[in-house]
C-alpha positions as CSV (number, residue, x, y, z in Angstrom):
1,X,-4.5,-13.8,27.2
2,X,-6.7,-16.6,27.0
3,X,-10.1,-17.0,25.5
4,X,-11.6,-17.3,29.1
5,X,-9.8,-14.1,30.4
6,X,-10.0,-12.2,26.4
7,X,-14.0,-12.8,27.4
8,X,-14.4,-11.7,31.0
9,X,-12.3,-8.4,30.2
10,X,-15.0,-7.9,27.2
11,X,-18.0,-8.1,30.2
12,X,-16.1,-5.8,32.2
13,X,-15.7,-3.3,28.8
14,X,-19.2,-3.9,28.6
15,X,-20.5,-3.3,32.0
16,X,-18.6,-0.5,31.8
17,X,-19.5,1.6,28.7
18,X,-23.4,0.4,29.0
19,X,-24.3,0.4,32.2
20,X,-21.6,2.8,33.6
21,X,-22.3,5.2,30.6
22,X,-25.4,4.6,28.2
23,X,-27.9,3.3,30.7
24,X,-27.2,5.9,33.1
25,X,-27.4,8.7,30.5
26,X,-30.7,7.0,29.0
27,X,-32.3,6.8,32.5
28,X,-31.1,10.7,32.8
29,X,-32.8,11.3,29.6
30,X,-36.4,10.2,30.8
31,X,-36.1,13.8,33.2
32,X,-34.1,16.1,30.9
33,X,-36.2,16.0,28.0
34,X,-39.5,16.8,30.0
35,X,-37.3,19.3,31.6
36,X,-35.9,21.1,28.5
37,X,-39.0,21.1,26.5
38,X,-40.2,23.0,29.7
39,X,-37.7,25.3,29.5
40,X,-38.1,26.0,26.0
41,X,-42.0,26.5,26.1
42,X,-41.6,28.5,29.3
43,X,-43.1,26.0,31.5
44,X,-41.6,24.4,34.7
45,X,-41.5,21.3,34.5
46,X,-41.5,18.5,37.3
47,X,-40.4,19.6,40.2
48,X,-43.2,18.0,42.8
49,X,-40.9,14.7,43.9
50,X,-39.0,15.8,46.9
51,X,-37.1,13.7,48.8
52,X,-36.0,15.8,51.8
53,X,-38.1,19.2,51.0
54,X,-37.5,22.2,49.5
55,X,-34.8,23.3,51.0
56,X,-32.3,20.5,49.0
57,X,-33.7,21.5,45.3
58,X,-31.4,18.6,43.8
59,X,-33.7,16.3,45.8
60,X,-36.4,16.9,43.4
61,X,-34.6,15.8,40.1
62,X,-33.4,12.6,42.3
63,X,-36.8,11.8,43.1
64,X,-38.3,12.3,40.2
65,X,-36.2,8.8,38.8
66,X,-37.1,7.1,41.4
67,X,-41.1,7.8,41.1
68,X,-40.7,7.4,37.4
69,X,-38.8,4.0,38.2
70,X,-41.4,2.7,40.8
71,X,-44.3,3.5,38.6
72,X,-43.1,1.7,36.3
73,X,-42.9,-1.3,37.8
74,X,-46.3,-1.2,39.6
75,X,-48.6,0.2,36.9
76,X,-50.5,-3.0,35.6
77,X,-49.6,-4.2,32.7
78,X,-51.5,-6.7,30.0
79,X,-51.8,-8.1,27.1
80,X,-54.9,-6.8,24.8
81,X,-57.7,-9.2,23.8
82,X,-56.9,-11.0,20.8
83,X,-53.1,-10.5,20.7
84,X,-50.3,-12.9,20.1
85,X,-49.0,-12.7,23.6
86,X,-46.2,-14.1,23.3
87,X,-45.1,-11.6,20.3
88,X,-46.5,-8.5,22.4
89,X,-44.0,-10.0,25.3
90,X,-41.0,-10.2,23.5
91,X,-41.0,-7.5,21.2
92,X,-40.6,-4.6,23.4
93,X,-36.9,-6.2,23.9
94,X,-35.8,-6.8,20.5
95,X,-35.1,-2.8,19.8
96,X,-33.6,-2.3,23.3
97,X,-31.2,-5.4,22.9
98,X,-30.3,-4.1,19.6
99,X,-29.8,-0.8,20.9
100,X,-27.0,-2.6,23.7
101,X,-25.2,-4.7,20.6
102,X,-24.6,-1.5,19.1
103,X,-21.9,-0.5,21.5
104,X,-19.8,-3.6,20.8
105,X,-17.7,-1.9,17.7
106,X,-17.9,2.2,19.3
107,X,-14.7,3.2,20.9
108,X,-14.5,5.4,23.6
109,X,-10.5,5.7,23.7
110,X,-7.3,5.1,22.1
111,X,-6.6,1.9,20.9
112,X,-4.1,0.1,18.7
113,X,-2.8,2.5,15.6
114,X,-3.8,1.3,12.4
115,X,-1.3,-1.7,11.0
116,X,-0.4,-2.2,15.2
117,X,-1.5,-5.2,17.2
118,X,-2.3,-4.1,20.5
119,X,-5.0,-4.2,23.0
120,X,-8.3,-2.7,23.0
121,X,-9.4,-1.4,26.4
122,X,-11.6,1.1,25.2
123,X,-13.6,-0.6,22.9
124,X,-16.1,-4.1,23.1
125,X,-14.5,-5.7,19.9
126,X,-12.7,-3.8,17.3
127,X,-14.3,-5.9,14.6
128,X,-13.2,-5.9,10.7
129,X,-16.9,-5.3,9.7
130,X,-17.0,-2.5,12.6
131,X,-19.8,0.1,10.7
132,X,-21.5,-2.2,8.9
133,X,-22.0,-4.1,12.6
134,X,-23.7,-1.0,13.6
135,X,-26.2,-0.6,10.7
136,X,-26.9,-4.1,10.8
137,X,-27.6,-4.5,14.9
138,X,-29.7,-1.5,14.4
139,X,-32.0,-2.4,11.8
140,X,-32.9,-5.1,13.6
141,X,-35.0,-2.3,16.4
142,X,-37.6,-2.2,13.0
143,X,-38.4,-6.4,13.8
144,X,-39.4,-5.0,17.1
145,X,-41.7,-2.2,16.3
146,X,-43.3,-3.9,13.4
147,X,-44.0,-7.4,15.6
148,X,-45.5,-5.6,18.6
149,X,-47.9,-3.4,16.4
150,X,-49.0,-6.7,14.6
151,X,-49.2,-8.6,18.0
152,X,-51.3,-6.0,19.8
153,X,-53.8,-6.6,16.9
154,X,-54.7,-2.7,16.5
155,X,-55.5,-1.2,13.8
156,X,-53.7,2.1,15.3
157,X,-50.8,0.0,16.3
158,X,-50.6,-1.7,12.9
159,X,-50.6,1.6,11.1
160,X,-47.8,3.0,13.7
161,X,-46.0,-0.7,12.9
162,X,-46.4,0.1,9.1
163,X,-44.7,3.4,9.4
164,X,-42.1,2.8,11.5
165,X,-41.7,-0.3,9.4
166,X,-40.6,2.8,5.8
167,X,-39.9,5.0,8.1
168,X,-36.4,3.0,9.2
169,X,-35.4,1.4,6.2
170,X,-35.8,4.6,4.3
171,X,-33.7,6.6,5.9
172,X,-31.4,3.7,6.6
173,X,-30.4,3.9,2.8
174,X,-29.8,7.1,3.5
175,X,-27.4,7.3,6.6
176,X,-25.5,4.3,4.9
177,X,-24.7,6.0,2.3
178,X,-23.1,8.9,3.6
179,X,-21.5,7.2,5.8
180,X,-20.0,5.7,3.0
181,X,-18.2,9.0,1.8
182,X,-16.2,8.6,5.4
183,X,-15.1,5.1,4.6
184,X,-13.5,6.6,0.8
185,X,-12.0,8.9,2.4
186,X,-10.4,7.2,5.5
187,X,-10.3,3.8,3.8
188,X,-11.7,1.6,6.7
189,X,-14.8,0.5,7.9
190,X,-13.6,-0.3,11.3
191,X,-14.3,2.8,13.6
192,X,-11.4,2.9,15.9
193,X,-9.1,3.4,12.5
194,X,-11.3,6.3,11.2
195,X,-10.7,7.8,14.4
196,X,-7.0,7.4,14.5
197,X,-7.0,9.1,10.7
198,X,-9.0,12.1,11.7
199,X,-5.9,13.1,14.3
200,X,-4.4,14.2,10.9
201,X,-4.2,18.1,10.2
202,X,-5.4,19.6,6.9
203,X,-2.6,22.1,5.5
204,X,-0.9,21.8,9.1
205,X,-3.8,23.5,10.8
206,X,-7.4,22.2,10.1
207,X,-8.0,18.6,12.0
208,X,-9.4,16.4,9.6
209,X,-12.2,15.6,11.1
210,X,-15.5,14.1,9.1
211,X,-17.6,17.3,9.8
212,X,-14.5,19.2,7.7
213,X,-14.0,16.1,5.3
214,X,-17.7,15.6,4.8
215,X,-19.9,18.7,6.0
216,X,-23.2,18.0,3.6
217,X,-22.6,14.3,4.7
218,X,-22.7,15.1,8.5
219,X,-26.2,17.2,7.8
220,X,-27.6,14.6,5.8
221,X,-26.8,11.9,8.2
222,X,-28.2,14.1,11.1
223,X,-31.4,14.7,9.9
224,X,-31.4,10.7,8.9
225,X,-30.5,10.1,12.0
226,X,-33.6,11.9,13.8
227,X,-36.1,9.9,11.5
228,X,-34.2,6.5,12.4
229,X,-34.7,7.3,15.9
230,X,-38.7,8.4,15.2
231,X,-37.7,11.1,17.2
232,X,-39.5,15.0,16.3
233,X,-40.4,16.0,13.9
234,X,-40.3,12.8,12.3
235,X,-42.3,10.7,15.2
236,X,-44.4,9.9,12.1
237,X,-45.0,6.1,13.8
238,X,-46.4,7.8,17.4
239,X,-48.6,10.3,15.9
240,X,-50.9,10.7,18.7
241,X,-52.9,13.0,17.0
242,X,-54.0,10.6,14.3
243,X,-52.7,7.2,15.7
244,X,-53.2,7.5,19.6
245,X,-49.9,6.2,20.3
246,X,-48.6,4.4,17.0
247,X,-47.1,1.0,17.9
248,X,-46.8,1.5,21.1
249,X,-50.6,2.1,22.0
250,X,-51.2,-1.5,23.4
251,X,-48.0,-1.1,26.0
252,X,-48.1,-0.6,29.1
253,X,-45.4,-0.7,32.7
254,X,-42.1,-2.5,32.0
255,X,-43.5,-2.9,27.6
256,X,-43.7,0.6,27.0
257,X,-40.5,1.6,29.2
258,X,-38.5,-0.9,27.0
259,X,-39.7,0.7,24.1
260,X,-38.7,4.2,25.5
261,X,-35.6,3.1,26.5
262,X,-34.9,1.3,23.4
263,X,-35.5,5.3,21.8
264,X,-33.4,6.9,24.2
265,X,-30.1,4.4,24.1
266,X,-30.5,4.7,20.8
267,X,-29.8,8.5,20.8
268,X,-26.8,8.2,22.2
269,X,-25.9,5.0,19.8
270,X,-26.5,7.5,16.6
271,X,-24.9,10.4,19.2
272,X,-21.7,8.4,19.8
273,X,-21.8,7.4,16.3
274,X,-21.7,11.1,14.6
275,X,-19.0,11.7,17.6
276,X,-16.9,9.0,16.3
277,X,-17.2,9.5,12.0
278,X,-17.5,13.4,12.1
279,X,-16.4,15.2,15.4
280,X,-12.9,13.3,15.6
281,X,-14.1,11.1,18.4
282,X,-11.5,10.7,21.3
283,X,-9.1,12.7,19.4
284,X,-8.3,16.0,21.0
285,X,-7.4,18.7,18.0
286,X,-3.7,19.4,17.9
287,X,-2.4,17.4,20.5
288,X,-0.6,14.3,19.1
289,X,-1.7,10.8,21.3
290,X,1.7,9.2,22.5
291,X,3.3,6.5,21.4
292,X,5.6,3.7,22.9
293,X,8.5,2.0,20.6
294,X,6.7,-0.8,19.7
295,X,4.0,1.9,17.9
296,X,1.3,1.3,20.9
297,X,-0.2,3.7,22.5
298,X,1.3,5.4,26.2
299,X,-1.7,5.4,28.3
300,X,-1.6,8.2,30.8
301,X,-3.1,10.7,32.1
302,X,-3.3,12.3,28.0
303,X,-6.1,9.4,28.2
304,X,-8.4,10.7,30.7
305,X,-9.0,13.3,28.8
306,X,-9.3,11.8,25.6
307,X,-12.0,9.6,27.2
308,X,-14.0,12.7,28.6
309,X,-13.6,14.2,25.1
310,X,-15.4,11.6,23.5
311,X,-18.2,11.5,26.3
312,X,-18.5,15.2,25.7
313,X,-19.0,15.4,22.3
314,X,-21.4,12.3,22.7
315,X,-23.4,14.3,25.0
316,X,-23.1,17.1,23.2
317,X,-24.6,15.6,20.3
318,X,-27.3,14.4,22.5
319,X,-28.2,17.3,23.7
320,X,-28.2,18.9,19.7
321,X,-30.8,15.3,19.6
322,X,-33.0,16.6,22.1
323,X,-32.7,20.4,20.8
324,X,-34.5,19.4,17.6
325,X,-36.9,17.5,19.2
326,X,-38.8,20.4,20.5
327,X,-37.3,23.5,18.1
328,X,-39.5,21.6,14.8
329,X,-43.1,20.8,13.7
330,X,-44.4,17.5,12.9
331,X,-44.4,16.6,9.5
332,X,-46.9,15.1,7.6
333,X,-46.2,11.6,6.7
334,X,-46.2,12.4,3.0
335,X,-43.5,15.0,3.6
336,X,-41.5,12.5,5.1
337,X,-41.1,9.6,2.7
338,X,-40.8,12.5,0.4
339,X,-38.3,14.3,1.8
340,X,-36.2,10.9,2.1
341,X,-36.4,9.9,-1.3
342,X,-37.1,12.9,-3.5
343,X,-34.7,15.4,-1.8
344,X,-32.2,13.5,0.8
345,X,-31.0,10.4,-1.4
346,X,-30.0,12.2,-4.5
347,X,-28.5,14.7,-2.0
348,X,-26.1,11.5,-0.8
349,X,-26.0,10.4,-3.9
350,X,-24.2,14.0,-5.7
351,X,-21.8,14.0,-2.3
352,X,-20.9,10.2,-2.8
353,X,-19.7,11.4,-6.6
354,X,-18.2,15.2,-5.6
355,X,-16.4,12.6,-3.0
356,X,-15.4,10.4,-5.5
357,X,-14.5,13.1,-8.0
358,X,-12.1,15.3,-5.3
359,X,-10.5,12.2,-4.5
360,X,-9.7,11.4,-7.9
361,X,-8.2,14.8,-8.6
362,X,-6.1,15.0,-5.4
363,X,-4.5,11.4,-5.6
């Protein structure tokens, strides 16, 4: 292929997986969380945005987008006396274009076996780097957070900025390092080989899947996963009862939605991304993906479903995402930065060695 067609099949992978798949799910998102904290406090929910009446009750959670979408784009929106506008204008994007990059490196099907060359068609670009892309892109949503809260020249905002600011590169140490017990023990940091390894079976029965391989890794990276978000109960940098609205208090319209969408895309990003290191991602347990001579991969019909199994467990994780956002308290900030670095890194820490350790004994 050439570079010009290589490039226009990466757009179409692109459009594909992000808007066919992450922005739809995202835009979803905005409804379904209102809706299943109502359900869990007993509550109803929205359900005033008809489009053709009562009588078509699916009408409701249709319209409901769409007046969330138009107010949106009519509410006024400003920029606060004082502030670096120009800051306060582009911020809200940097987290939400991070967010997007993410994706590049997250496969969604089968590709090339490890030591193969082959094609790719399920993944952006099966880079070399491929996790370490991921942490990278994402810790680049803290620039974005921190600038607008400095911008908006708030003290509530700059104290939101501040927090999110430890908040994310606290628990970043954290997640990286037990992901790094995945990387010993499938000896790649590219995510479409770590997949391929976890189609192995443990003692001829037990898939090897990270959440077997790794199980105090997969917690730990979980709850780290929650604060990287700022999602509840560590929305430490939103605290609106001590910080109005954190960093995000001097956004309005099309600012704040960024910033919200940024959150939610990002959910699915750390969703897909526990899918893929510790729930097997497209691999289905105990069925063997196909193989032509050459050692590529048979597409067929096998691959349908191995494409729905990864956007299953995706979502599945997303929903687990938005299941601890209203089952938990708020912590208190202290408890927070403590609970990262008194209680959470040694943790990764003593399962980096035991890793180390097993692997030693079993080689």
């Amino acid at each position: 292929m050439s570079f010009g067609e290589i490039l226009l099949f990466g757009l179409l992978k692109f459009a594909a997986i992000v808007l066919g798949f992450v922005m739809v799910l995202a835009t979803l998102l905005t409804l379904l969380e209102r809706k299943q904290s109502a359900y869990m406090q007993n509550r109803v929910g929205p359900n005033r945005a008809y489009l053709f009446g009562k009588k078509f009750p699916l009408s409701a959670f249709i319209g409901q987008l769409l007046a969330d979408a138009v107010k949106v784009f009519v509410k006024e929106d400003f920029d606060p006396p004082r502030a670096n506008k120009w800051i306060h204008r582009i911020a809200p994007a940097l987290p939400f274009f991070a967010a997007l990059m993410v994706w590049m490196v997250i496969p969604f099907g089968p590709g090339a076996p490890p030591g193969v060359e082959g094609s790719e068609p399920f993944q952006i670009a099966d880079l070399d780097v491929g996790i370490l892309w991921v942490l990278a892109i994402s810790s680049l949503s803290v620039y974005g957070a921190a600038l607008g809260a400095w911008a908006s020249n708030s003290g509530f905002s700059l104290l939101g900025g501040l927090r999110t600011a430890a908040q994310m590169i606290s628990y970043e140490v954290t997640i990286g390092l037990n992901l790094v017990g995945v990387f010993m023990i499938f000896g790649s940091l590219q995510l479409n080989e770590i997949v391929w390894g976890q189609g192995e079976l443990l003692w001829g029965w037990l898939p090897k899947w990270g959440i077997v391989v790794q199980p105090l890794g997969f917690v730990l990276f979980m709850v780290a996963a929650v604060a990287e978000v700022k999602r509840a109960p560590f929305d430490l940098p939103e605290d609106e009862s001590v910080l109005a609205a954190g960093y995000v208090t001097e956004f309005s319209a099309m600012r704040f939605a960024l910033f919200a969408l940024g959150e939610f895309v990002g959910i699915i990003v750390m969703s897909a991304l526990a899918a893929c290191l510790f729930l097997g991602g497209w691999q289905i347990p105990w069925v063997e993906t196909p193989l032509l001579a050459d050692g590529t991969v048979d597409y067929g019909w096998l691959t349908v479903l191995q494409v729905l199994t990864m956007l299953v467990k995706t979502t599945f994780m997303v929903f687990l995402f938005q299941q601890i956002r209203w089952t938990f308290p708020r912590f208190r900030y202290d408890q927070l930065m403590k609970l990262g670095w008194v209680y959470m890194l040694p943790l990764s820490i003593a399962n980096l060695a035991i890793t180390a350790l097993v692997m030693f004994l079993l080689r």
